[in-house]
C-alpha positions in Angstrom: 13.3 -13.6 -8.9 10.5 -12.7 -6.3 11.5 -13.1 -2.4 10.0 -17.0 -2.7 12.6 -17.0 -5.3 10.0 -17.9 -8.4 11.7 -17.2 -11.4 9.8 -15.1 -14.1 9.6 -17.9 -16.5 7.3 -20.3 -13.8 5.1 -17.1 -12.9 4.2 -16.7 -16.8 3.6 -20.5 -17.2 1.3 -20.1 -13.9 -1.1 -17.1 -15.4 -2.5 -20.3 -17.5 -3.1 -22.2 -14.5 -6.5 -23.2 -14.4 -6.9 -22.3 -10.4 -7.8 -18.4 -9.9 -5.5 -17.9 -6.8 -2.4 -19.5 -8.9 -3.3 -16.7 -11.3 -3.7 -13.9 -8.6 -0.2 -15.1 -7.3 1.6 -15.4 -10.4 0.5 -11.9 -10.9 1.8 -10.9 -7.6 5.0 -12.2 -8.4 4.9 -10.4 -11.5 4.3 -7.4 -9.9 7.4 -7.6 -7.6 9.3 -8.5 -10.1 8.8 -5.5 -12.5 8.8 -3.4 -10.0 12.1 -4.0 -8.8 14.3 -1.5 -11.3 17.5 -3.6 -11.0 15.9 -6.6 -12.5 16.4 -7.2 -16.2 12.7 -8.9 -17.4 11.2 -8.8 -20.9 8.6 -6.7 -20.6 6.9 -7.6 -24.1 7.5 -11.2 -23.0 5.3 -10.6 -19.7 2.8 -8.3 -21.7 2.0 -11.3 -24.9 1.9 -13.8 -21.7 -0.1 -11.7 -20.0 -2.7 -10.0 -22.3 -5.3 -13.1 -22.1 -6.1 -12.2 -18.4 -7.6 -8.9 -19.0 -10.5 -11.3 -20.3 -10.4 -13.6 -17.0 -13.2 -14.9 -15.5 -12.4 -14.0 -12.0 -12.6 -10.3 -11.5 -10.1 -9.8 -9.1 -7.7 -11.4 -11.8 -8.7 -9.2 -13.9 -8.3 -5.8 -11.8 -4.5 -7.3 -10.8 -3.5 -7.4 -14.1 -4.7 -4.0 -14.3 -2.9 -2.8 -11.7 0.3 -4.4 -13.2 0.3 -2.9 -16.4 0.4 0.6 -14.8 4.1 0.1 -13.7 6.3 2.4 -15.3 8.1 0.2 -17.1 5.2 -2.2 -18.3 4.0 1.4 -19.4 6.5 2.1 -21.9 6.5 -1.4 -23.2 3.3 -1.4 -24.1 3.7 2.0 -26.1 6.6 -0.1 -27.7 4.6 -3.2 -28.3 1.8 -1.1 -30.1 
């Protein structure tokens, strides 16, 4: 859960919003969400939900997503996933 107390399930269901800034602050959420290490989150969950938005039309969509998927743990999923 992020501090507004989103749960991870509504942020991915809000990366296919069609609104940029719904996007951006799914993405957010995201972000504090994998980066707290007590939280348990499917990680190849987030990264298949995810993976579309590298390919966003709105570049500042695209350089948030970037910046999640260098989180540690999103890190080693991604050498898991592939």
């Amino acid at each position: 859960m992020t501090h507004r107390k989103q749960s991870v399930s509504l942020l991915l269901s809000q990366l296919n919003h069609f609104n940029p800034t719904t996007r951006l602050k799914a993405l957010n959420g995201l972000k504090e969400v994998l980066s707290n290490q007590g939280e348990k989150v499917d990680c190849v969950r987030v990264l298949q939900s995810s993976c579309k938005l590298m390919y966003d039309d709105d570049k500042e969509v695209r350089l948030v997503f970037l910046s999640t998927m260098k989180i540690p743990r999103v890190v080693d999923a991604v050498i898991l996933f592939f």
